[in-house]
C-alpha positions in Angstrom: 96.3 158.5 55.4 96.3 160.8 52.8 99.3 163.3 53.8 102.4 162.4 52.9 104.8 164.4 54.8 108.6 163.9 52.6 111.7 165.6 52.0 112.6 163.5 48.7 115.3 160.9 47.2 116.1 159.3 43.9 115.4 156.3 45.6 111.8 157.9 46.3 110.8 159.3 43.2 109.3 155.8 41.7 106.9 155.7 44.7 105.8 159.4 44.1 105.2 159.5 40.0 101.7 159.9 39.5 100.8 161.1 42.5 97.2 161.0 42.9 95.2 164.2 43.1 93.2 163.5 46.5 96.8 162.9 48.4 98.6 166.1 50.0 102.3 166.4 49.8 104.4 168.6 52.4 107.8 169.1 51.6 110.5 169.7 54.7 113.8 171.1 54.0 115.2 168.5 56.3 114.3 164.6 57.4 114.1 165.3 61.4 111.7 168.0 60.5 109.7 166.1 58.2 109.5 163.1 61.0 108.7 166.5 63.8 105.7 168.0 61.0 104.2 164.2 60.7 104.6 164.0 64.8 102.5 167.2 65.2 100.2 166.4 62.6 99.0 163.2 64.2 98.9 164.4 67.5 96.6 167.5 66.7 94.2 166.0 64.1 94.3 162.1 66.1 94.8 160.5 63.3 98.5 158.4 62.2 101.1 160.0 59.7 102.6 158.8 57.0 106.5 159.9 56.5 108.6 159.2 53.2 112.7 159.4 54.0 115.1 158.8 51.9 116.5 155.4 52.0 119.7 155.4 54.6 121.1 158.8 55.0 117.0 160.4 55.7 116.2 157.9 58.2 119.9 158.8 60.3 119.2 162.3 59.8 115.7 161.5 60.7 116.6 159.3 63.8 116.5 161.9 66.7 112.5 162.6 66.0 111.5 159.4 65.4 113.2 159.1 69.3 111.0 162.0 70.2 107.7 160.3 68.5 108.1 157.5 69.9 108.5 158.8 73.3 105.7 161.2 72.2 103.3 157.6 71.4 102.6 159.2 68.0 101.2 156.3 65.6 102.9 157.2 62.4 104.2 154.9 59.4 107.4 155.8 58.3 108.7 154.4 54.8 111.9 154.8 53.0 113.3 154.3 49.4 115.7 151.3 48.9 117.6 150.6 46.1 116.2 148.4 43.5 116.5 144.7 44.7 119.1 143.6 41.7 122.0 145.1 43.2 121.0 145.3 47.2 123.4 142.1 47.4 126.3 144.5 45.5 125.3 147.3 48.0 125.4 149.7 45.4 125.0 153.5 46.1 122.3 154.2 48.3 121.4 150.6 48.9 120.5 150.4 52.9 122.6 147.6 54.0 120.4 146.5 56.9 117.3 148.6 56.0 115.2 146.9 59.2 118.1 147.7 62.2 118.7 151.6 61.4 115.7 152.8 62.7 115.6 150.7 66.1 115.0 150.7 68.5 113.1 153.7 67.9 110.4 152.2 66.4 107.7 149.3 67.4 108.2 147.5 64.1 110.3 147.8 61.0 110.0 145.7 58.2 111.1 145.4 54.1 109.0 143.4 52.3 110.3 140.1 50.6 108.2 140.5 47.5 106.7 143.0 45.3 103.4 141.7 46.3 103.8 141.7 49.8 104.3 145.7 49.5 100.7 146.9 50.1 99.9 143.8 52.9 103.1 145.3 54.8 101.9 149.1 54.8 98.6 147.7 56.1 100.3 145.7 58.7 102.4 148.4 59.6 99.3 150.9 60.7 97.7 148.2 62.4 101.0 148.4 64.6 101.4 151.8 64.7 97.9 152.2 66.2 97.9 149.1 68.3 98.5 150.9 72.4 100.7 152.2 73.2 101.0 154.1 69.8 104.5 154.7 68.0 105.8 154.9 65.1 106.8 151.5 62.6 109.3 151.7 59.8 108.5 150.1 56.0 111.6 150.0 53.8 110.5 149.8 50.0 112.6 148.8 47.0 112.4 151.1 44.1 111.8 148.7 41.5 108.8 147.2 43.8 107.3 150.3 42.2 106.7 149.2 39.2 106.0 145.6 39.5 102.5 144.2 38.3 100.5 142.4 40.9 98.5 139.7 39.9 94.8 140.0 40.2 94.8 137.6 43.5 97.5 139.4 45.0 95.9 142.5 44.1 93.0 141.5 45.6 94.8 140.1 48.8 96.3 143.6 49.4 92.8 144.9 49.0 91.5 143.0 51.7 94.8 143.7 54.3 94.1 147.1 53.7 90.9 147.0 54.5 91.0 145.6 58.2 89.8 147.2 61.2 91.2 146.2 64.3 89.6 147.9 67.6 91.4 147.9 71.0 88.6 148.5 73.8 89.9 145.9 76.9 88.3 146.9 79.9 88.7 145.5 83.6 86.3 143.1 85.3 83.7 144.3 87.4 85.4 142.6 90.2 88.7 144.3 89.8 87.1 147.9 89.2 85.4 147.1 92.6 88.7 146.1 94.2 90.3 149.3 92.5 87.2 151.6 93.9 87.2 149.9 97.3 90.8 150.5 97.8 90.5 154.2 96.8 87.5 154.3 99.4 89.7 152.9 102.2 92.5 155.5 102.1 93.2 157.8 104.2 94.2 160.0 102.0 94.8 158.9 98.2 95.8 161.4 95.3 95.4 161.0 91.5 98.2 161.6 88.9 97.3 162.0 85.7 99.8 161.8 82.4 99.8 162.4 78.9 97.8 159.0 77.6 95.0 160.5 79.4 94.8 163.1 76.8 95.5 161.0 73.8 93.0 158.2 74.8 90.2 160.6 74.9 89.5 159.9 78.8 90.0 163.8 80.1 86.3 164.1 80.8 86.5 160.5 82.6 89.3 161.6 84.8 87.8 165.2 85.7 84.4 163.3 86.6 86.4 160.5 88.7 88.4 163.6 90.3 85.0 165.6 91.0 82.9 162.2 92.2 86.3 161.7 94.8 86.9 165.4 95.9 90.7 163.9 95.6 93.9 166.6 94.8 95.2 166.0 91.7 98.9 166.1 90.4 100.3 165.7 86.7 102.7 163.4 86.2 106.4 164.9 85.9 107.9 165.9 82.6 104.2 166.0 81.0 103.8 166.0 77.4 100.5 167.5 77.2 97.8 168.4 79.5 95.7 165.9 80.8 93.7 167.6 83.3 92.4 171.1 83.6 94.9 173.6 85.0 92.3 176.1 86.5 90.4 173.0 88.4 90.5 173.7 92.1 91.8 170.1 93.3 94.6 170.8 90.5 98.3 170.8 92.3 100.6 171.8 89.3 103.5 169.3 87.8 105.2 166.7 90.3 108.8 167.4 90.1 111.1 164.9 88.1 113.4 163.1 90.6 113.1 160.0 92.9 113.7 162.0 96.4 111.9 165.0 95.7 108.8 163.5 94.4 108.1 161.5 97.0 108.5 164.5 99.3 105.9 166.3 97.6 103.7 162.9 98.3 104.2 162.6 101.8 101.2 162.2 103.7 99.3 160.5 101.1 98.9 156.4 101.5 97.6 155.8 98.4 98.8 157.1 95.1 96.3 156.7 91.5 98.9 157.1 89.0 96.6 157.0 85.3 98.6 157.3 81.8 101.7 158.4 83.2 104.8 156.3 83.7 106.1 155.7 87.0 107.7 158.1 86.7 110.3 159.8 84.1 113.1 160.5 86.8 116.0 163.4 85.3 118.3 164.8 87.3 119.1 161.3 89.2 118.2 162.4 93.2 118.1 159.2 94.8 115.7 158.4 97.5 112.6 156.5 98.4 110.3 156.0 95.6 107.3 156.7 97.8 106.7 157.7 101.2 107.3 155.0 103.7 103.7 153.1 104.0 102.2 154.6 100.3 101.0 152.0 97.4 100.3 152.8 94.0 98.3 151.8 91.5 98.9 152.5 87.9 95.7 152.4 85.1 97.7 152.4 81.8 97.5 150.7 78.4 101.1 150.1 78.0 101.9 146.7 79.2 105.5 147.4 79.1 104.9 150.4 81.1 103.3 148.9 83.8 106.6 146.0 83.6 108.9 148.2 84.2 107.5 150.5 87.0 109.7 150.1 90.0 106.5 150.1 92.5 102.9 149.4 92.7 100.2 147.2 90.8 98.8 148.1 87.6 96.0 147.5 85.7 96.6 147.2 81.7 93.0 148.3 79.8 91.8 151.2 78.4 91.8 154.1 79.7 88.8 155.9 79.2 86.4 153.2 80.0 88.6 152.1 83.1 88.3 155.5 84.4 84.5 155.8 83.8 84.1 152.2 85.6 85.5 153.0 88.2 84.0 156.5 88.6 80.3 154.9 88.6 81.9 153.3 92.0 81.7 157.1 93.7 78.8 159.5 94.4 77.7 162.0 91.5 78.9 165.8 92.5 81.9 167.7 93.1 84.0 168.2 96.0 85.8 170.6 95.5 88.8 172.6 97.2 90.2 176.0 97.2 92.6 177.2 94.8 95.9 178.0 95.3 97.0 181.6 95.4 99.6 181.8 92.1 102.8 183.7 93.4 103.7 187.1 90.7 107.1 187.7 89.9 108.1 191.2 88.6 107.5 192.0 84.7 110.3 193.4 84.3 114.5 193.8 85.0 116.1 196.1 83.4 113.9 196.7 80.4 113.9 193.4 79.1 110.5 191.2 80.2 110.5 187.8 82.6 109.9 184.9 81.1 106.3 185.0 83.5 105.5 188.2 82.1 106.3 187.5 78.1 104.3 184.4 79.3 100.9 186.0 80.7 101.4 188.7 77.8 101.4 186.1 75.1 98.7 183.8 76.8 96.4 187.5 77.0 96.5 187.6 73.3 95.6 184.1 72.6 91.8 182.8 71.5 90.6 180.4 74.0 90.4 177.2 71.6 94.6 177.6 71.3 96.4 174.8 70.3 100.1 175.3 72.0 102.8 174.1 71.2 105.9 174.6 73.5 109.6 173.8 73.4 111.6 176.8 75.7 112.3 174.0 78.2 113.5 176.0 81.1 110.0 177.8 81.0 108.0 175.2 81.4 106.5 176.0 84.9 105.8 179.6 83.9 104.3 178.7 80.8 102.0 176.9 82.4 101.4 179.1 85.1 100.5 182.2 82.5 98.1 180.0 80.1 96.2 177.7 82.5 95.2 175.7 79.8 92.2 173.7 80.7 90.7 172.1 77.7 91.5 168.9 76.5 94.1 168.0 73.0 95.1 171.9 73.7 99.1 171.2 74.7 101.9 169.8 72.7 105.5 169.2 74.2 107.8 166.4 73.4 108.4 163.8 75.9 111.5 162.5 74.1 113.8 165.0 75.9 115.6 165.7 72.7 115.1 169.4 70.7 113.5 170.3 67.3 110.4 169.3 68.3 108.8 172.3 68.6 108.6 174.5 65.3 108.4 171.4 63.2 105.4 169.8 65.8 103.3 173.3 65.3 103.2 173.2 61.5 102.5 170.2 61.6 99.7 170.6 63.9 98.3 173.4 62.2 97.6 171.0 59.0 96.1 168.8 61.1 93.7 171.2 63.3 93.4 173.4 60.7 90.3 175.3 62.4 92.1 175.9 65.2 94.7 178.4 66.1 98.6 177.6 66.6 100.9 179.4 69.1 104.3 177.7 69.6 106.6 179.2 72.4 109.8 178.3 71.4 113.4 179.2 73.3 116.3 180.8 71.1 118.6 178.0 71.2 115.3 174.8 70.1 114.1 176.7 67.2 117.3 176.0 65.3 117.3 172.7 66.2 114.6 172.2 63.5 114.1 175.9 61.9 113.6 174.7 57.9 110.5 174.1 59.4 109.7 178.0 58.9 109.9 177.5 55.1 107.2 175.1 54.9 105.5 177.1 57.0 105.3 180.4 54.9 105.4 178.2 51.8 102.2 176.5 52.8 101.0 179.8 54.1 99.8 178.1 57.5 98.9 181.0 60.1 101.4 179.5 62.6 102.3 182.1 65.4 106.1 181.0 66.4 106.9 183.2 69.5 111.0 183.0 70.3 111.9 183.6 73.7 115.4 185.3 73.4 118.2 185.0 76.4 120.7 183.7 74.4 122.3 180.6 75.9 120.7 176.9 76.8 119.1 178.0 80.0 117.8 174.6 81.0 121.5 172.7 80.3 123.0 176.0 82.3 120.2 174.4 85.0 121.8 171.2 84.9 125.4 171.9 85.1 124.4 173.6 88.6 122.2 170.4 89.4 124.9 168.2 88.1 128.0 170.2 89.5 129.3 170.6 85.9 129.3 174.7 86.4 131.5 175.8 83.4 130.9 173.7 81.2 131.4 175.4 77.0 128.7 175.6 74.9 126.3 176.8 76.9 125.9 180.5 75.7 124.8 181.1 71.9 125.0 184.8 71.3 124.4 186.2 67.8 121.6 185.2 67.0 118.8 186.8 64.7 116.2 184.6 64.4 114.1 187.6 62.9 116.6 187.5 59.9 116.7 184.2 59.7 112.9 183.4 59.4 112.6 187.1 56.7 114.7 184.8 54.9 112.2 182.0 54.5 109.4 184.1 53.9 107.8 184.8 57.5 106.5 188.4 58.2 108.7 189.1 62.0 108.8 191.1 64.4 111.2 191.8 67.8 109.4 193.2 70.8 110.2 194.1 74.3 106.6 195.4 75.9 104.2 192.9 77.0 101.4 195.2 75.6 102.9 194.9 72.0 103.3 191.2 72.4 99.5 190.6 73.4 98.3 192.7 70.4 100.6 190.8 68.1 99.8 187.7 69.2 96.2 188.0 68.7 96.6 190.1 65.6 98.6 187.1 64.6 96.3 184.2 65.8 92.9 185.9 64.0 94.0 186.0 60.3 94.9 183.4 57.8 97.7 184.2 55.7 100.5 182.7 56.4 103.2 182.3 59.6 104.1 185.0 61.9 107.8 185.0 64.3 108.1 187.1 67.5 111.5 187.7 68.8 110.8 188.5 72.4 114.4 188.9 74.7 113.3 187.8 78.3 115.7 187.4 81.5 116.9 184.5 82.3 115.0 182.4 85.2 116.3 178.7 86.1 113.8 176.2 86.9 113.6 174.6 90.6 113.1 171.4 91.9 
């Protein structure tokens, strides 16, 4: 870990001197978007972040993304400066009172070490955590003065050897239960995979295609999907199950056997009570979260990993595809009253982008168009927060781009998210990272506006957020912007924007307003 992703403290500043010349600072304007750079960051390049907060006050402000990268299963270390260890008991200004309960129970670990020497043996300890399945992200509170202190050459050497430890998770089932597994896909009458967002962070996307193509079997994602974990142009692809307990089931009625893989089961919101499954359907659930599998309210599971799980069993099936025909995508009008659909700023913006696109989207109540318009079908190509909570987005694509570098970033972000973490914008133009932000504009929190129908709450305040120029806005952190309204201007933007390299480009697109559906 070499990138240090901050927004700095006087309690940080000992741990910073003398930086060394082969580590990367970036600097964020504010702790949750430093915590939402690091998340993107380890999700594009695959690797685990390392954060620096600001004792007490940066790891509150810091709290709602370390929320979202947990639910995200981002394996990041996340320290923070403490005051020096002679006044802690005194709780002098800026001392952390309780260092190790703040951050939970947000993270799988936190920790402050007892003893100067046990500062490097901690840090160790704490990636080892963070990339133990699932992933998350651990918390390392560090005294200032620990800084400073001189280790012995045995404890010197002892922090060496922490440091250097390798620790590889590869469980796979026994023959005998992929058989069982296989045999009990076999005997159904008619089973159906659904495929979540660990599928695409394990690395087992060409497993699953391979199992799906060997079984000829539909395929769903799981609802509320983080990233895409299966290839949305496939012609056994289904599109997103819907995110409540009646509902869902309805849209798996007629199937006995459901193959949930990486996905919990399921993340329910709006509550619709009802059946969890059809009346007669099992599950099974491949995952490598043993709490995940606990706490799923039906079905066995099978805790391993997933990529050599899947590829077991697939072994179990004849080679070759069976495949079925596509369904025929429904067009909605481009556009009403001058001002574009979301659907058609969608297509408009996916028309402009390269195919090796790494998106990043937080305009919530577009979710189904988005993904209707860019039919992404390539694997580590989709970033969306699983957390539920906002400011995600803008700070997750900067951070991305420093961690895919070589690939293009487009985030699609709604009016009201971007300001939810928009200091990200400086450290994009001040890093000069081609990020293409692309703001759709309706003025108001569409997807809350959804729920207050869903949850009867119709007139509700707040909802509506007029005023806004987010063109201004990012002008004023050094981003070239523009504001369009034609979807040919859009596309030639967009992949004007995507091909060069000199910094961040915003798009201010107003679209109509289009709620979601169950």
């Amino acid at each position: 870990m070499t990138t240090v992703f901050g927004n700095p403290g006087s309690t940080e500043l000992p741990m910073l001197k003398d930086f060394p010349e082969d580590f990367r600072y970036v600097l964020g304007l504010q702790e949750a978007v430093v915590v939402g750079m690091a998340d993107g960051f380890a999700l594009a390049s695959g690797t685990t972040a390392l954060v620096n907060l600001h004792t007490g006050p940066g790891t509150g402000n810091a709290m709602g993304a370390i929320l979202n990268a947990r639910a995200n299963r981002t394996p990041m270390v996340v320290t923070a400066g403490q005051q020096v260890r002679a006044m802690l008991t005194m709780e002098a200004l800026l001392s952390n009172p309780q260092a190790t309960l703040l951050p939970q129970p947000a993270v799988k670990w936190a920790y402050e070490p007892p003893r100067p020497a046990d500062v490097a043996p901690a840090l160790a300890r704490a990636a080892q955590i963070a990339e133990t399945p699932p992933h998350g992200p651990v918390f390392v509170s560090l005294p200032m003065d620990d800084m400073d202190a001189e280790l012995t050459a045995a404890e010197d050497r002892g922090a060496q050897v922490a440091a250097a430890r390798r620790v590889t998770h590869a469980a796979v089932p026994a023959p005998a239960v992929l058989a069982e597994l296989a045999g009990r896909i076999a005997a159904a009458r008619s089973a159906v995979l659904v495929v979540g967002d660990d599928v695409d962070a394990s690395g087992a996307w060409d497993a699953v295609v391979d199992l799906a193509d060997r079984t000829g079997l539909p395929v769903w994602a799981a609802p509320v999907s983080a990233r895409v974990s299966f290839p949305y142009d496939h012609p056994q692809f289904r599109g997103e199950l819907v995110p409540a307990i009646g509902p869902l089931s309805g849209q798996l009625a007629g199937h006995d056997l459901v193959v949930v893989i990486g996905a919990p089961v399921f993340r329910y919101y709006p509550y619709i009570p009802g059946a969890y499954l059809p009346e007669g359907t099992e599950l099974l659930l491949l995952t490598r979260d043993a709490e995940e599998a606990a706490r799923a309210p039906v079905g066995d599971a099978v805790v391993a990993d997933l990529a050599l799980t899947v590829r077991g069993l697939a072994e179990h099936f004849p080679a070759g595809s069976q495949v079925r025909e596509p369904h025929e995508q429904v067009r909605f009008p481009e556009e009403t009253e001058g001002v574009l659909t979301p659907l058609a700023a969608l297509s408009a913006v996916a028309q402009g982008a390269p195919e090796n696109t790494l998106w990043v989207n937080e305009s919530p109540s577009n979710v189904p168009r988005f993904h209707e318009a860019a039919r992404i079908s390539s694997p580590r190509s989709y970033l969306f927060s699983a957390g539920g909570g906002l400011g995600f987005g803008a700070a997750a694509a900067v951070g991305a781009q420093l961690g895919a570098p070589d690939r293009p970033v487009i985030a699609v972000i709604g009016d009201g998210s971007v300001h939810y973490a928009v200091q990200a914008l400086w450290t994009a133009a001040h890093y000069r990272l081609p990020v293409t932000f692309v703001v759709l504009s309706n003025a108001r929190y569409a997807i809350l506006q959804w729920f207050a129908r869903l949850e009867h709450a119709e007139g509700a305040p707040g909802l509506d957020i007029p005023g806004l120029d987010i063109t201004a806005i990012a002008a004023g952190y050094g981003l070239r912007t523009h504001r369009v309204q034609g979807s040919g201007e859009l596309t030639k933007l967009v992949r004007d924007s995507a091909a060069q390299q000199d910094g961040p480009v915003l798009i201010d697109v107003p679209v109509t307003t289009e709620l979601p559906s169950l």
